[in-house]
Structure formats: C-alpha cells, structure tokens
N, C-alpha and C positions, 0 to 999 in steps of 0.2 A: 400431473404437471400442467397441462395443457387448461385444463377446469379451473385452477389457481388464477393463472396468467387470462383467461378469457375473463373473468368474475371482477380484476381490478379493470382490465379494458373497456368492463360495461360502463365504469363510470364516466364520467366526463373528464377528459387527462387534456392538459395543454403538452402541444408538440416541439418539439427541438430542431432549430435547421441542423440536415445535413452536415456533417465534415465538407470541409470545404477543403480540395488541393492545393498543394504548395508545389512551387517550384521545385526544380533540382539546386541542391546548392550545397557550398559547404562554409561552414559558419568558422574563421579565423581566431585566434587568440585577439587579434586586435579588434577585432569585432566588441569579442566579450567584453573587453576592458574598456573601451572608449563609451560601453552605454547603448541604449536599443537604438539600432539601424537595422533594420530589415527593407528584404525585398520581396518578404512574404506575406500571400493574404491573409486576412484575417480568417480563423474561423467563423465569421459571420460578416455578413456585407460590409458593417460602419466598422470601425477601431472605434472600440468605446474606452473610458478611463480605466486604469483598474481600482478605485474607488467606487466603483459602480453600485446600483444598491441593490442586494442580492435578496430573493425570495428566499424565507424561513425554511427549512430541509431541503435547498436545493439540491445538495447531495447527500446519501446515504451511502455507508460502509458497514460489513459485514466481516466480522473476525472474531479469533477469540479472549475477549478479554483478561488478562495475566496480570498479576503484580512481580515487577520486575525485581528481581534479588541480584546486585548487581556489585562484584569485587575486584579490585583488583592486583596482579600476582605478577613478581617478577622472574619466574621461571616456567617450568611444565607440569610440574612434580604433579599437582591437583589434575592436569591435564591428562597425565598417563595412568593416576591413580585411577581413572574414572573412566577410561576410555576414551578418550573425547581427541575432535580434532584441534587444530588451534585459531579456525576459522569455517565454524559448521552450524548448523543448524538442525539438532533433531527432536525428536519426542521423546522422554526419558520413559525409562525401562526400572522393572525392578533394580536394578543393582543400581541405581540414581538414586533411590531415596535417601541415602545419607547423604547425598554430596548439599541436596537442600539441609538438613540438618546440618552439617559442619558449617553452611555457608553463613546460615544464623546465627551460629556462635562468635563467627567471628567479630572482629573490631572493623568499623568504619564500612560496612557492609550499608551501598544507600537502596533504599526503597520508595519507586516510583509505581506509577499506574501504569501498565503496559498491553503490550500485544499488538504485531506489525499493524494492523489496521486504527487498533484505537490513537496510536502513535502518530499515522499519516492525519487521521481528524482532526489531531488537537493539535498538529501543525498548521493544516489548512484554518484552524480559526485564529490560530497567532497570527496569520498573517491577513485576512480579513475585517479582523477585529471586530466584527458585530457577530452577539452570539446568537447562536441555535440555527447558522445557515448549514450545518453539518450534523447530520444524525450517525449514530453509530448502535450497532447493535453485535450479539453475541450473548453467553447465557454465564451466571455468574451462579455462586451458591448463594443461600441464604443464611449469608453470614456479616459480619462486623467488617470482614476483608473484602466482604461484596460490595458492601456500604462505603468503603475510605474511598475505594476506586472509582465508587460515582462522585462521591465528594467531588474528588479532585478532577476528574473530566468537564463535570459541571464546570469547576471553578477557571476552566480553561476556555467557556464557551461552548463545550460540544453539548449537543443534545441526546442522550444515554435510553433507550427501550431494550435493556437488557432482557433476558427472559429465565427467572428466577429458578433452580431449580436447589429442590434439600436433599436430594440423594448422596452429590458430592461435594466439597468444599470450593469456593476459589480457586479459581489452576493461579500457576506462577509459572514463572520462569526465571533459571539459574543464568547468568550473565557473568561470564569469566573472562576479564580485559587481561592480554595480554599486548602490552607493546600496541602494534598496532591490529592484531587480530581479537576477534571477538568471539566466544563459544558459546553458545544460547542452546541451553536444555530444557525443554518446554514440560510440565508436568500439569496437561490440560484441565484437569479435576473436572469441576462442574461445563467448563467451555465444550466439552467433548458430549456435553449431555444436549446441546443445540436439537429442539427438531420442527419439524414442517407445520405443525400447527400454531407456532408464532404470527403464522403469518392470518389469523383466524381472529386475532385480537383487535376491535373497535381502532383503536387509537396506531397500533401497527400498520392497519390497512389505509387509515386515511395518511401517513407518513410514506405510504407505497406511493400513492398519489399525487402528494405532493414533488418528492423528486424529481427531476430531469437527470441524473448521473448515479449512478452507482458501481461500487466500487468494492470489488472480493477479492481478499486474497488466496494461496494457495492451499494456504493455514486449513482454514475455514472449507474450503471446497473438501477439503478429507475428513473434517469432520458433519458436515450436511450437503454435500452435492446438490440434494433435491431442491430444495430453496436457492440457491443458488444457479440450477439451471432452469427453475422457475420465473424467478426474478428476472434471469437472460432473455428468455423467452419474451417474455412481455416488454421489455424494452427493446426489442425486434422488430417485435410487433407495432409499435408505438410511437417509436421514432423515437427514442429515449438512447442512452448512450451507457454503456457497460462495459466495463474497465476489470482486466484481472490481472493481478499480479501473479505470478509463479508460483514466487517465495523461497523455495527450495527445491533443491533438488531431491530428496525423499517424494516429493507430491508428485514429479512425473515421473519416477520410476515403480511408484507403490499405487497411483490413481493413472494410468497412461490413459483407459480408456474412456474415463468418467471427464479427463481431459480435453482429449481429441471430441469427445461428443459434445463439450459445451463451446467448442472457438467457435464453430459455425456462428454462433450468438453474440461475440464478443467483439464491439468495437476497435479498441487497445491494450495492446499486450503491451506488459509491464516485467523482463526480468533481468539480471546480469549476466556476465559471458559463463561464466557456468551452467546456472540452468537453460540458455539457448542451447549449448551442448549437449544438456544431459536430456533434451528433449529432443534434440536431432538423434541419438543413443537408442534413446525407447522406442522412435519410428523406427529404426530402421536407416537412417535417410544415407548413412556412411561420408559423414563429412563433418568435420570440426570447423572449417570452415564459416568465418561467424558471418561473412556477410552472405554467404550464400543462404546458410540457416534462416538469417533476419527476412530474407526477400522468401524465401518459402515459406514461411511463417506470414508474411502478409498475403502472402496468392493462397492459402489453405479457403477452401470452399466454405461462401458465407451464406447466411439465410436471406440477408437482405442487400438493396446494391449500394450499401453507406459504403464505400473506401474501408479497410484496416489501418493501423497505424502501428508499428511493432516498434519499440522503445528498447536499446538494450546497453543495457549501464554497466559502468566499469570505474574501479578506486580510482584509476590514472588516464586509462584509454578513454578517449573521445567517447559520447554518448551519443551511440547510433541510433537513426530514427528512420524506419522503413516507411516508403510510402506506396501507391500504386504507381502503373507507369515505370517501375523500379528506377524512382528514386531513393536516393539515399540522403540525408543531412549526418554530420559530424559537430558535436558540439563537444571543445575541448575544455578538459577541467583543469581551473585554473592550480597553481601548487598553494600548497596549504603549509603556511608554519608552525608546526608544534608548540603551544602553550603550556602553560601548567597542567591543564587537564586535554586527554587526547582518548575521547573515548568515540569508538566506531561505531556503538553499539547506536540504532536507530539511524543511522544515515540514509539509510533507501528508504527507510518510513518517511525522515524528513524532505527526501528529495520526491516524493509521492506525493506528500502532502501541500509542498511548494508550487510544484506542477498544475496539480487538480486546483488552487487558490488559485491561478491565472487563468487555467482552461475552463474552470466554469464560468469566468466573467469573457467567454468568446477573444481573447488576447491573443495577438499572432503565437506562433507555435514556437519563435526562437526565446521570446518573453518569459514562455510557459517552463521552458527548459531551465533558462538564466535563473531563474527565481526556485527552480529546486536544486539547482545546484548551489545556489545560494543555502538555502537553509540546510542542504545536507552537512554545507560548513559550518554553519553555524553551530549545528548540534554538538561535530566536533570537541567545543568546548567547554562541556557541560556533561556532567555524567549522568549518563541518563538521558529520557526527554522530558528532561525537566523547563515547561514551559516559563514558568515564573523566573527561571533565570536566564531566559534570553531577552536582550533590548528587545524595545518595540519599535517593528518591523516600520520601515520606512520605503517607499519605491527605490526614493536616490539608493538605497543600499546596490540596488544591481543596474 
C-alpha cells in the first residue's frame, strides 16, 4: 500500500489549500429560497465564480460501473417475490438471477449507464459543462454492454479509464420504482473483478496525478479496499482531498473494519441517517442518536491535521454537516412536487455530484450543499440519470 502511494508522491503533484472552517450556523428555508447569502468562508481565501476554469481530471471517482435496468411497479408482489426491501440497496445473490431476466422481458423497462459513482460524475460534468474535468474509473467486461456504457459517459463529458476485464460480463443493476421508494439489486459481474494493478497502467498513473479530489464510494471499497486505501493514503500525504461515501449499509456491517481503518485518510464523509446509524451499530457506539453520531464521526482519529467534515443526508430532514469545534450546519430540503415522472432512484448520486461541482471550484460550503440539493431534485424527474434530459444547468437555478 504504502510503495503505491510513495511511487505517485515521487512525482511532482501540485498541492490543495487546506479545508478552511466555517462558522457555527444554521442555514433557514428563507435563506434557501431568497438565493446565496452566506456568512461563511470560502473554502479558499478569494470567492471565485463558479464558472471558474477547471483543470482537466480535477477529480476522479472510483466505483462500479452498472447498466441500470430500471421499472416501474405499482404494488409489492416483485418485491416479495424476490426478497427485497421497498427501499434498499444490495448485492444480488443466486436467487436474483431471474428477477434481471423477467426484468428484461418486460415492456417499457428503461436502460441507462449507471453505478452510484459513475452517476455522481456525470452529474458533476452536467453541471460544469466542460468535459473531461472528471475522471471515473471501475472495471467493465469486455463486451458491447461495456462499450454503450462508455459511449454514453463519454457523451456526458466524463472522462472513463475503465479497466477491462473478459472473465465476467458487464455488472447491472435491477432498479425497482415503487411510489416513492426505490430497490437497487446490484449484480457486480465484471465491476467485482477491480484489482490493484490498475493502478500500474502509464495513463492511469498520470490521471493519479493530475487530481486534486477523489471520490469512492462504499460500493467499491467492498469490492477493492486496497486501491482505495492506497489512493487515501497518498492524498494524506499530499494535501489532496478524499471523499467517501458509505453507500449502504451492507458496506459497514460486512466491511466494519476495512472501514474504520480507511477514515483516518478521509477528508469527507458522505452518508444518510441510516448508514450514520448503522455505523454507530457496528462500533459499538450504542446510540441512534444522529447528531451525536455526526459529531463522533468527525472527532474519529485522523492521519493528518485537515479538519473532517461529516455530511448526512436525509429525503426530508435537514442535511446535517459536521464540523470541528462541533459545529453543526442544517440545510433544509426544500418540498418537492410530484410530476409525471418521480423517480428516486440516483438522488444521492445526484446531490454528490452537485456538491463536488461547487466544492472543487473552492465555493462556500452553503453553495456546495444548495447546488446538490438542487440536482438531487432535479433527477427526480427523469427516470433514471438520464443526463441528456435534464435542462442545462444555470447558477440562477439555485
């Protein structure tokens, strides 16, 4: 691990200011609605625009590449047939393979390019609009479902270092809309075949380099840890900034320790009031309690002395943001009217991706929030994260 992370540091890497503290505050609905007023610093000395012009791979993302199989049902029946919850997230098991084959049979069944991380990329470059400042990687098969899925990441601006493998096919993943819950059954295939010597490849390594942020989620940590607390490591080291999402709660009950050994490394924690919970569970910590959780989860022992910043997102409740010094901010979400189409499915991808488009152009932190909460509503109404059918992104929107 350490040989990896030392080998990219030998090169010459430009460095990232510092996280910069924020005040204690709590951010109002009328805040939201009237427009950016803050009384918070900038992550970096100036407020710059957020038109700013971004270096080529400023960030990179790490997760498993899916093609999303995505229906929707207006009862359980599929639900109970198959096990499943009516708002969960797991890795399918033998007795799942049919529910991808009946899914395909069905009528009006849409198919996108997916997988929580490729999802948050191709949001951050909807909203940037210059491409290739977002690299995304993960391991595809080599196949024709490996190829549409770059197709279409390409066609969205991200920049794709997949790493090919023929053993297994394309993973996917089942997307069952209910009402307002969503069931995601991931069937990794080739994304589960990810390993450490990706990182060994000419054009991978100079894409290491390039970065200033990166960004894993919890997905991906159960399927390659190593690279992933490699990666940490050297943005530790380095003054680089690294971002993990959760994801689910399977990842800290089935990964607790592969977990707890990579925060030390981890700038910003990214999850919702479930997985704060279910990782207070796995410690031990005996309290449901989400703000206590939030604020222990920032104080958890770090490698280096940047501040943490612990994020935790909720359909309704306020989006808590830890700080040191235990502070807290509250950012409320504003209510959402139902449309034609009300799909939940990629909302946390999209409010990831909204977020990171603001925080890597150094934007105060209540900006960074407004802007993914923004796109997680937007997603909302599009099935799917289907980028080609969202307008193009405008600041005035938030």
């Amino acid at each position: 691990m350490i040989g990896m992370s030392r080998r990219i540091l030998s090169k010459s890497l430009q460095s990232f200011p510092s996280l910069i503290k924020a005040p204690i505050t709590r951010i109002s609905p009328a805040t939201l609605n009237q427009g950016f007023r803050t009384s918070l610093r900038s992550f970096s000395d100036s407020q710059k625009s957020a038109t700013m012009e971004l270096p080529e791979g400023i960030l990179m993302g790490f997760g498993n590449p899916l093609l999303d199989i995505t229906c929707t049902v207006e009862d359980n029946v599929m639900l109970e047939k198959y096990g499943l919850d009516a708002n969960a997230a797991i890795v399918a098991e033998e007795k799942h393979d049919v529910l991808f084959d009946e899914l395909m049979n069905m009528e009006n069944v849409i198919y996108s390019a997916g997988g929580a991380c490729q999802n948050s990329m191709r949001i951050f470059q909807w909203i940037v609009q210059t491409p290739f400042r977002a690299v995304f990687s993960g391991a595809v098969g080599k196949d024709k479902l490996g190829d549409r899925i770059e197709k279409r990441a390409r066609a969205d601006g991200l920049l794709t270092l997949y790493q090919l493998k023929e053993e297994l096919p394309t993973g996917s993943c089942a997307v069952i809309i209910n009402g307002p819950n969503r069931s995601l059954v991931a069937n990794l295939g080739a994304a589960s075949l990810f390993t450490e010597d990706w990182v060994d490849d000419e054009e991978n390594t100079c894409a290491l380099e390039r970065a200033k942020f990166f960004y894993f989620t919890g997905f991906f940590l159960a399927v390659c840890a190593n690279v992933v607390e490699q990666v940490a490591v050297m943005c530790s080291e380095s003054n680089r900034i690294a971002i993990l999402n959760f994801s689910a709660v399977f990842v800290l009950q089935m990964h607790k320790d592969t977990v707890a050994e990579l925060i030390q490394y981890v700038d910003i924690i990214i999850c919702n009031k479930e997985e704060a919970i279910a990782f207070a569970d796995s410690n031990d910590w005996k309290t449901k309690n989400i703000f206590e959780i939030g604020s222990r989860l920032q104080k958890m022992p770090k490698a280096n002395v940047r501040p943490r910043l612990v994020m935790i997102t909720d359909a309704v409740c306020p989006v808590l943001v830890f700080q040191d010094n235990d502070r807290v901010l509250e950012y409320p979400v504003p209510k959402v009217t139902r449309g034609p189409v009300f799909d939940t499915n990629g909302c946390g991808d999209a409010f990831v991706g909204g977020f990171l488009a603001m925080f890597v152009q150094r934007m105060p932190l209540d900006y960074c929030i407004r802007t993914g909460i923004f796109a997680s509503q937007q997603i909302l109404n599009v099935v799917g994260v289907q980028i080609e059918k969202l307008p193009k992104f405008s600041e005035k929107c938030i």
